[in-house]
PDB file with SEQRES, HELIX, SHEET and CRYST1 records, atoms N, CA, C and O in Angstrom:
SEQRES   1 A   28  UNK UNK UNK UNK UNK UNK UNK UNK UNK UNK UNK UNK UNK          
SEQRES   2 A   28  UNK UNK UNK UNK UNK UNK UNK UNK UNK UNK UNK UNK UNK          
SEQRES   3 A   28  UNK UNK                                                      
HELIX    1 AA1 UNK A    2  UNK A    8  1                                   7    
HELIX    2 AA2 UNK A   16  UNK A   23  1                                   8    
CRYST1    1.000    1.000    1.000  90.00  90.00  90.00 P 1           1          
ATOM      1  N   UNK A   1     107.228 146.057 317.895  1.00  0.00           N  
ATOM      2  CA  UNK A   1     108.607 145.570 318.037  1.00  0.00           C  
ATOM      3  C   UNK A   1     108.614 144.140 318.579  1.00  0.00           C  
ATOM      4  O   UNK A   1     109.437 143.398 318.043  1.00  0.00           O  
ATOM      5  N   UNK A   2     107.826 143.598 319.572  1.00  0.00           N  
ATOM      6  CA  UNK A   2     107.689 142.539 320.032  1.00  0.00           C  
ATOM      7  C   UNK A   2     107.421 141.655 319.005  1.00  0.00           C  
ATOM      8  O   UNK A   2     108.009 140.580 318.893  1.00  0.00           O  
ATOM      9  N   UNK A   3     106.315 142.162 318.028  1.00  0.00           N  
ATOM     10  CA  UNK A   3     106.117 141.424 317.053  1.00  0.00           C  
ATOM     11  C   UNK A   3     107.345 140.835 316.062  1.00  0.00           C  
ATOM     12  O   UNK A   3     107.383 139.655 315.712  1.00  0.00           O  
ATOM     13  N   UNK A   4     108.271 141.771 315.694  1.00  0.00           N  
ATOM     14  CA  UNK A   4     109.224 141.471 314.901  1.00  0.00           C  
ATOM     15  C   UNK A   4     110.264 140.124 315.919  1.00  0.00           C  
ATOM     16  O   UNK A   4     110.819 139.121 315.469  1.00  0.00           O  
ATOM     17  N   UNK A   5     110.219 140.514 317.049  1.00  0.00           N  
ATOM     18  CA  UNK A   5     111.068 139.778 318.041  1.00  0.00           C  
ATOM     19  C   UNK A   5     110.697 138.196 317.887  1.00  0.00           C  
ATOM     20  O   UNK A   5     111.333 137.167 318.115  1.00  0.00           O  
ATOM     21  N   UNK A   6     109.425 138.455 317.412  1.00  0.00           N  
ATOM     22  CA  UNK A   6     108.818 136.807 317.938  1.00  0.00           C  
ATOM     23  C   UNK A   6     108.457 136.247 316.492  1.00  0.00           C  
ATOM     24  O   UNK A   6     108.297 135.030 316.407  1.00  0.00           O  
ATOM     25  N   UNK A   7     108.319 137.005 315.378  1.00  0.00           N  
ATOM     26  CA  UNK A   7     109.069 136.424 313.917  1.00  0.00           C  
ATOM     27  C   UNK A   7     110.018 135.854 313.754  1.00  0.00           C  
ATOM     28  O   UNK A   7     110.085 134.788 313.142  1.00  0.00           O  
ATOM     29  N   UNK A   8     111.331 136.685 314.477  1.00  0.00           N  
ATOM     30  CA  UNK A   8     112.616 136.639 313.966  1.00  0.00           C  
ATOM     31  C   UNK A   8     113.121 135.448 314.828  1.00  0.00           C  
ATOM     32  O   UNK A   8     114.156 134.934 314.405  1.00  0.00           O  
ATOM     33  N   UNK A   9     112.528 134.852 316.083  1.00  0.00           N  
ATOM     34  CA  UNK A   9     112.469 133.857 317.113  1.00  0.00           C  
ATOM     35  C   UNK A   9     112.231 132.608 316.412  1.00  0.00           C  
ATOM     36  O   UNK A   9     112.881 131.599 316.686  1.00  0.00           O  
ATOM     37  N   UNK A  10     111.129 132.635 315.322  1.00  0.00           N  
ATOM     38  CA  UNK A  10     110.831 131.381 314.875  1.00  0.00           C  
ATOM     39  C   UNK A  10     111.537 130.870 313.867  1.00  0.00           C  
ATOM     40  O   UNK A  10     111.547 129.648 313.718  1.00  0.00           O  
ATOM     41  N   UNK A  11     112.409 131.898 312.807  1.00  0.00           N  
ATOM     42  CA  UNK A  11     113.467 131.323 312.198  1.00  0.00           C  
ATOM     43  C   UNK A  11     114.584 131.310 312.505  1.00  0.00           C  
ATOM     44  O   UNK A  11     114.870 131.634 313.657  1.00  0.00           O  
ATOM     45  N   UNK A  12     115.781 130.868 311.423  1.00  0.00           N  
ATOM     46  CA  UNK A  12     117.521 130.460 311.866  1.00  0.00           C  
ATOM     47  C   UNK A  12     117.650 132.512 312.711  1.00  0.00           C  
ATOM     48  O   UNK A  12     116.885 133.425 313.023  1.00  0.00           O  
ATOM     49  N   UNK A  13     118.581 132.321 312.706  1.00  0.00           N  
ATOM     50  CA  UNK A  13     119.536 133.310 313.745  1.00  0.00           C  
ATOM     51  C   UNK A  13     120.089 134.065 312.141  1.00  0.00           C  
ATOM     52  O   UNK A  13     120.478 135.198 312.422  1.00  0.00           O  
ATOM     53  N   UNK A  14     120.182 133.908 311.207  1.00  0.00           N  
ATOM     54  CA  UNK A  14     120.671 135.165 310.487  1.00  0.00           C  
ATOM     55  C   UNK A  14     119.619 135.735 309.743  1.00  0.00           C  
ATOM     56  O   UNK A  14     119.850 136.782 309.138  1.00  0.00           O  
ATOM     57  N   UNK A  15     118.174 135.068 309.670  1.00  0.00           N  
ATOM     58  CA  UNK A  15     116.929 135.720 309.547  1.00  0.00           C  
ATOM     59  C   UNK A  15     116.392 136.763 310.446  1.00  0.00           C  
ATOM     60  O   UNK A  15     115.615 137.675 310.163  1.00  0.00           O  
ATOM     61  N   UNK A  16     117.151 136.361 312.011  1.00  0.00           N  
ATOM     62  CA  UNK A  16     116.895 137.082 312.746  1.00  0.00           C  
ATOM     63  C   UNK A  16     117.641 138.583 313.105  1.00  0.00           C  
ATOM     64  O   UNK A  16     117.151 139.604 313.587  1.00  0.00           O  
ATOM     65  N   UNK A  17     119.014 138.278 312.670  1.00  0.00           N  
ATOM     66  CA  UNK A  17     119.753 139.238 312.437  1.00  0.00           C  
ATOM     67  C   UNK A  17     119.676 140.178 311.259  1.00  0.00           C  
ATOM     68  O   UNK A  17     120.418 141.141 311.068  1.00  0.00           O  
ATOM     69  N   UNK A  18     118.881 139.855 310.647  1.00  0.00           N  
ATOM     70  CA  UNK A  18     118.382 140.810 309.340  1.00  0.00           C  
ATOM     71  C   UNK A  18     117.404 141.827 309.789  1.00  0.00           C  
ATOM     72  O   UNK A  18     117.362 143.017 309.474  1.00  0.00           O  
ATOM     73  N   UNK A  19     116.417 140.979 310.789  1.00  0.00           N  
ATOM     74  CA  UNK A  19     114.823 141.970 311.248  1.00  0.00           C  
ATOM     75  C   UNK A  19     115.431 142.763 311.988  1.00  0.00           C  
ATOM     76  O   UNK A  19     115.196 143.971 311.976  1.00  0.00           O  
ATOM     77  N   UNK A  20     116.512 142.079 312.924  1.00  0.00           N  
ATOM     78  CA  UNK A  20     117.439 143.483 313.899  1.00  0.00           C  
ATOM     79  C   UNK A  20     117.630 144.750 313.348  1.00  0.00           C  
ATOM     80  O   UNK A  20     117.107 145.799 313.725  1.00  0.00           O  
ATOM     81  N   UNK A  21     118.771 144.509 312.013  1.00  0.00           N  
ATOM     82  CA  UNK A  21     119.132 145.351 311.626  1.00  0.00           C  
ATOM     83  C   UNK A  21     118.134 146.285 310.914  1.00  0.00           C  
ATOM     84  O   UNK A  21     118.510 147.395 310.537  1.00  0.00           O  
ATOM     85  N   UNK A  22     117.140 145.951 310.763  1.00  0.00           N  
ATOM     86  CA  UNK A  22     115.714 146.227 309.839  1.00  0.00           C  
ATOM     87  C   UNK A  22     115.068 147.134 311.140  1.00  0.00           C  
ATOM     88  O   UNK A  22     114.405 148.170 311.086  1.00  0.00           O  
ATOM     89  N   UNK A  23     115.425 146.505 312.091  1.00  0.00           N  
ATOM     90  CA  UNK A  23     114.657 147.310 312.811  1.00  0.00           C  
ATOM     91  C   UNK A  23     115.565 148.780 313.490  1.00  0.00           C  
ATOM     92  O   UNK A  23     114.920 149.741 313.911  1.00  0.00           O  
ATOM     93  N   UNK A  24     117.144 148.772 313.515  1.00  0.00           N  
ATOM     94  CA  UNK A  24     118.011 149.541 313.665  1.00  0.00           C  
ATOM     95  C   UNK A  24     118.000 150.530 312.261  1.00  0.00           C  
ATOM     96  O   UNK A  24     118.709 151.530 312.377  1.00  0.00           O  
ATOM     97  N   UNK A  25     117.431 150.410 311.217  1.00  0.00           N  
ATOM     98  CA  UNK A  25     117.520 151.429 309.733  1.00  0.00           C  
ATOM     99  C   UNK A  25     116.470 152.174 310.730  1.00  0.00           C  
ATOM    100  O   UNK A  25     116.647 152.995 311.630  1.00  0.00           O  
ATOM    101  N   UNK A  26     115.476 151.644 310.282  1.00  0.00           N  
ATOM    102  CA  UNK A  26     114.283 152.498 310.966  1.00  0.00           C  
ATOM    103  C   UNK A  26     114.078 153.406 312.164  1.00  0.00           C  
ATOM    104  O   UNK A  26     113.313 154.367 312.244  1.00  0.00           O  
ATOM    105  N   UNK A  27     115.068 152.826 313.259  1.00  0.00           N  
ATOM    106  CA  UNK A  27     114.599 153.841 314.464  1.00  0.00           C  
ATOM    107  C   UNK A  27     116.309 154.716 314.006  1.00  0.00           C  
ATOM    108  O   UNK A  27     116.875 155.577 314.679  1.00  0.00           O  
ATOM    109  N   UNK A  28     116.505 154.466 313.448  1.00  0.00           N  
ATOM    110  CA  UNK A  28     117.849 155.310 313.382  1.00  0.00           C  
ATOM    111  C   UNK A  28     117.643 157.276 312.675  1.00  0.00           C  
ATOM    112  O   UNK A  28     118.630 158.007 312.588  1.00  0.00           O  
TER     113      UNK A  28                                                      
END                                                                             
């Protein structure tokens, strides 16, 4: 998870809001 955190850190803010939600399908 950290990992995705620190991907989604290095691009814009709605790249990052994609891995969020990517990561909210999954633990859901």
């Amino acid at each position: 998870m950290l990992r995705y955190y620190t991907v989604g850190n290095s691009h814009n803010k709605f790249e990052e809001m994609l891995i969020v939600i990517d990561l909210l399908i999954q633990f859901d």
